[in-house]
N, C-alpha and C positions, 0 to 999 in steps of 0.2 A: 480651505477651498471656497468656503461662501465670502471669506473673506476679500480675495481674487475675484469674484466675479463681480463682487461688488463695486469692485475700483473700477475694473473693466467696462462696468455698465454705466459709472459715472462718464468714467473717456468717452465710451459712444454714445453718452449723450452731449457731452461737449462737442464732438466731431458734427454731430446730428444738429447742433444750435448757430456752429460755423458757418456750417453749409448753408441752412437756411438763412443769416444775415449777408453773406456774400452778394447776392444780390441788389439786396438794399443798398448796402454802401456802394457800390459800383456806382450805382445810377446819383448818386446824391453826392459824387464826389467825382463823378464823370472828367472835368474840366476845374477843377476848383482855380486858375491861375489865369481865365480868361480873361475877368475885367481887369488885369492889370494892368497899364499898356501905354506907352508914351511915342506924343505927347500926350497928356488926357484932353477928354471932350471939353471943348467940341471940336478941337483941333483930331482933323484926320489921325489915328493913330498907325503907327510907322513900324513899333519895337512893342513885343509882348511877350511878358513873362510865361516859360515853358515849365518848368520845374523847378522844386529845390531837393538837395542831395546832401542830407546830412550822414549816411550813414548806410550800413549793408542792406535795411531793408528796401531802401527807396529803389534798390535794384531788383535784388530776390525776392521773388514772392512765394517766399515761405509762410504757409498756411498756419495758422494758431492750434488746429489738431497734430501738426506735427511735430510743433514747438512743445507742445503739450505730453506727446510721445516721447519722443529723445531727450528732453532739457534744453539747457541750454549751453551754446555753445564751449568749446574750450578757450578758445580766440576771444572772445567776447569783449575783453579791453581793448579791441581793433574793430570793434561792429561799429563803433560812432567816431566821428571827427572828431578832434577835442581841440587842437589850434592848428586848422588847417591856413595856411602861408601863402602857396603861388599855384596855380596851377596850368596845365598844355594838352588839348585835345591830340591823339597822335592819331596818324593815316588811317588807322580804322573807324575812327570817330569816338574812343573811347577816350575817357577823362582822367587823367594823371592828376591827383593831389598831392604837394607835398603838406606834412605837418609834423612839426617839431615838436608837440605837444606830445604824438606816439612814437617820435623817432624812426618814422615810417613815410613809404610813401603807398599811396590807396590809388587803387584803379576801380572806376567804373564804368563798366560797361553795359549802356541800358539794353543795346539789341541783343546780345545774347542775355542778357538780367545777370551778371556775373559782377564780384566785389572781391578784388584781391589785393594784396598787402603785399609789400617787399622792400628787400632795406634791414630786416629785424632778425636775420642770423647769418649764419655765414661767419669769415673772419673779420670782412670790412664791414660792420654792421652803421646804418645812418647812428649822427646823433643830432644835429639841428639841420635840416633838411629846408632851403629856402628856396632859391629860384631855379626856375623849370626851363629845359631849353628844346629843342626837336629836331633831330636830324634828319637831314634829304632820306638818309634808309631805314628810318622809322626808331631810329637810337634815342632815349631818351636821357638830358644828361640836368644830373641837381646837385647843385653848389649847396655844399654845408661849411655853414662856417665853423663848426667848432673840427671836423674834422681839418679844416683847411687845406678843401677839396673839391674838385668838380668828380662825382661819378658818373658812368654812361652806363646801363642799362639797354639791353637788348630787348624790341619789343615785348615778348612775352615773359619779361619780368628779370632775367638774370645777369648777374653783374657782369662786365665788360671789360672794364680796364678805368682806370682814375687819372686824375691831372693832378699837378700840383706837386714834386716834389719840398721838401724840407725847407723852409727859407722862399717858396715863389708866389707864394697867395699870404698875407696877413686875415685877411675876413671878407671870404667868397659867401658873394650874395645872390648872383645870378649868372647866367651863362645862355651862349646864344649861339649857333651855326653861321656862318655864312651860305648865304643859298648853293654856293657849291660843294660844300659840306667838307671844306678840304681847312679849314680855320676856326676854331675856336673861342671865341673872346667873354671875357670873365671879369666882373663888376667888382674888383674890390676895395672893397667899401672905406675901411679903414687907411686903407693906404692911397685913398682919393685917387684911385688908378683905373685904365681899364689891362687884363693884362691878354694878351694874344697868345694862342697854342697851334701848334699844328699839329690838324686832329689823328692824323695819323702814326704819329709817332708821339706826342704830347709834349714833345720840345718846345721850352719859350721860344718864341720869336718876335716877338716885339711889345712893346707897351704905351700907355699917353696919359695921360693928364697929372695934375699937381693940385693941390689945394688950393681954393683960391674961389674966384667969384667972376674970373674974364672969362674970357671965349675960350673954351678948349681946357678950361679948370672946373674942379667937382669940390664939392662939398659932402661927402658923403653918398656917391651917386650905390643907386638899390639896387637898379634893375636895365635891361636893354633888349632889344630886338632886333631883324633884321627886314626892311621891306624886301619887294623882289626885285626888285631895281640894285640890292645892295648896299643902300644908306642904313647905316648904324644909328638908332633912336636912343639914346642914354636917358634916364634919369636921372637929373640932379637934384638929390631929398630935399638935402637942408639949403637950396637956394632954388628953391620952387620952380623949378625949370624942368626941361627937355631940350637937350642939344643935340642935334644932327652931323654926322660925320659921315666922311665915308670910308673903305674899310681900310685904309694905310692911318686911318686918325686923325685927318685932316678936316676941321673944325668947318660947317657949312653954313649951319642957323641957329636959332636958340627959338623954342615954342613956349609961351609963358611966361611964368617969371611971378613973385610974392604977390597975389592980392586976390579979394574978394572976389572981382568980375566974371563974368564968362569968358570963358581963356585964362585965365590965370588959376595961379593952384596955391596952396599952402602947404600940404604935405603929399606930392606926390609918390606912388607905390609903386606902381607896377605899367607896363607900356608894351602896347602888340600894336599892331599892323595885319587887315584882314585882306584878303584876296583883291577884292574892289580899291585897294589902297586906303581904307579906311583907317584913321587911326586912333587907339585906346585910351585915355589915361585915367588911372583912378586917384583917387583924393580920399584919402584917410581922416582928414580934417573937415572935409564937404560930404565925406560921406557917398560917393559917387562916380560915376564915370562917365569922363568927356569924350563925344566923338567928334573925329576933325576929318573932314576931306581930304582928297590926296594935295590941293591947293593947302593943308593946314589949316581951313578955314575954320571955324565951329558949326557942327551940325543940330546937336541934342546934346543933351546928356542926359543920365537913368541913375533916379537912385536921391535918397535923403535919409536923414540918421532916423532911428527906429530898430525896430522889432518884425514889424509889420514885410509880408512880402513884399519883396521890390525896395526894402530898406536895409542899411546895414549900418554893422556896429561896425568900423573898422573897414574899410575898404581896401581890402588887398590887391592879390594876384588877378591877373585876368588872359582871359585865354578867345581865340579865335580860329573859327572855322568856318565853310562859306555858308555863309546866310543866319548863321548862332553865333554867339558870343556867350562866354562865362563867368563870372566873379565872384569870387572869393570874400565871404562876410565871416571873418575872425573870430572876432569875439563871440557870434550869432553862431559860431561852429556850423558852417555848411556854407555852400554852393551854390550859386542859383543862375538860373540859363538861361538865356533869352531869345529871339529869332523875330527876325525881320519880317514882315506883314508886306507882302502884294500890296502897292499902291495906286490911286488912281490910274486908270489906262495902262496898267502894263498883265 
């Protein structure tokens, strides 16, 4: 018994030492992500880092005396990112990760503080989980390439239905809706294709490109999006591009192309389109993400290799919502968020 109460009286004084630093840390960690912010001074700043999300705690605030009580969790190889990939805000504003590092895919959700996992039982379970897509009804669908598959997921987490019979995908990398939600299109990689579903039934219905280096040919393309207009955004990796189509695959423009400059890319990743007609692209090689107007013009870009917030190892996935944008730092294992800054006169 003295024995019990002694452990006891240690817990409550741990609980009793919690309590009283919670405050401190609050106030001294209030904002810690405000001088981030591009462009830097003395140029007006535009774009300012909000957060970064490695991991269950950055949602839940599970207190240290509780942690303390119960242990720790059973899940616990799922509390941290370890190679998060692509990621898609969906209509609630919550953040869809995939990572092939867990064979999972992770939701966060800051307003309710909620961190769930899915993909990791069942009979179809993930196993390299890479590009994210969003359906008009909140469906979310991630091409794995080892299963060589698109799966769809139903908001609240459970499986839906798959694409991709035996022989239709070689090495699905991304996947993306058409704003009517009635088409499918799927980036795969290896077979320098884009392949077409209708999403209703997941019957092929068409396909486009070929290897190669002209207009309307891919070298490995990663990833793709849709504006609201219905133009198709491909990524082309290994010939440093982004081609525009539109959705029968009829070849429009090319954005980019090999080289150092602004505007141009080396190893592009991942590609969105925000409400405003803004458009994403990140650079694995630059370490960064370019923004271009609905003209395609160059705006900013955010972002340089590092450790340091606002830096990444590995520029992934990127995700948009109105007025935030997301990106994915690989190798950094986490997340980080960004939001648009009120500018002069408005």
């Amino acid at each position: 018994m003295r024995v019990n109460m002694k452990v006891w009286s240690l817990l409550w004084v741990a609980v009793l030492s919690a309590c009283a630093s919670a405050p401190k840390q609050a106030k001294t960690e209030a904002d810690p992500y405000a001088r981030y912010v591009w462009p830097p001074p003395p140029d007006e700043a535009k774009i300012r880092l909000v957060t970064i999300l490695s991991g269950r705690a950055d949602v839940e605030a599970e207190s240290k005396w509780k942690k303390a009580l119960i242990g720790a969790s059973p899940h616990a190889v799922f509390d941290f990112l370890r190679k998060p990939f692509a990621a898609v805000f969906d209509n609630q504003g919550r953040l869809w990760v995939s990572d092939p590092g867990l064979h999972a895919l992770v939701r966060f959700d800051r307003e309710n503080r909620r961190y769930d996992v899915f993909g990791t039982t069942g009979s179809l379970r993930l196993k390299t989980p890479l590009g994210l897509g969003l359906g008009p009804d909140g469906t979310v669908y991630v091409a794995d390439a080892d299963l060589k598959r698109v799966l769809a997921y139903e908001p609240e987490g459970e499986l839906k239905t798959a694409y991709g019979k035996p022989g239709e995908l070689e090495n699905p990398t991304d996947a993306a809706v058409s704003p009517d939600g009635k088409k499918l299109y799927v980036t795969d990689s290896k077979a320098h294709r884009v392949v077409i579903f209708e999403a209703a039934t997941g019957k092929v219905v068409g396909s486009f490109g070929e290897r190669g280096s002209g207009e309307g040919q891919f070298s490995f393309p990663s990833a793709l999006c849709f504006d609201a207009e219905g133009h198709l955004f491909v990524v082309d990796q290994i010939n440093a591009r982004v081609q525009v189509f539109d959705s029968d695959g009829t070849f429009l423009q090319v954005i980019g192309g090999l080289g150092v400059g602004f505007g141009n890319f080396v190893r592009p990743k991942d590609v969105a389109v925000d409400d405003q007609g803004r458009l994403y692209v990140s650079d694995a090689a630059f370490n960064n993400v370019q923004i271009f107007d609905r003209q395609l013009r160059l705006l900013t870009f955010v972002g340089e290799t590092g450790e340091q917030p606002g830096q990444f190892r590995i520029a992934s996935g990127v995700a948009v919502r109105p007025g935030e944008f997301a990106v994915v730092d690989q190798l950094g294992r986490r997340v980080q968020l960004f939001r648009y800054l009120p500018t002069t006169g408005e």
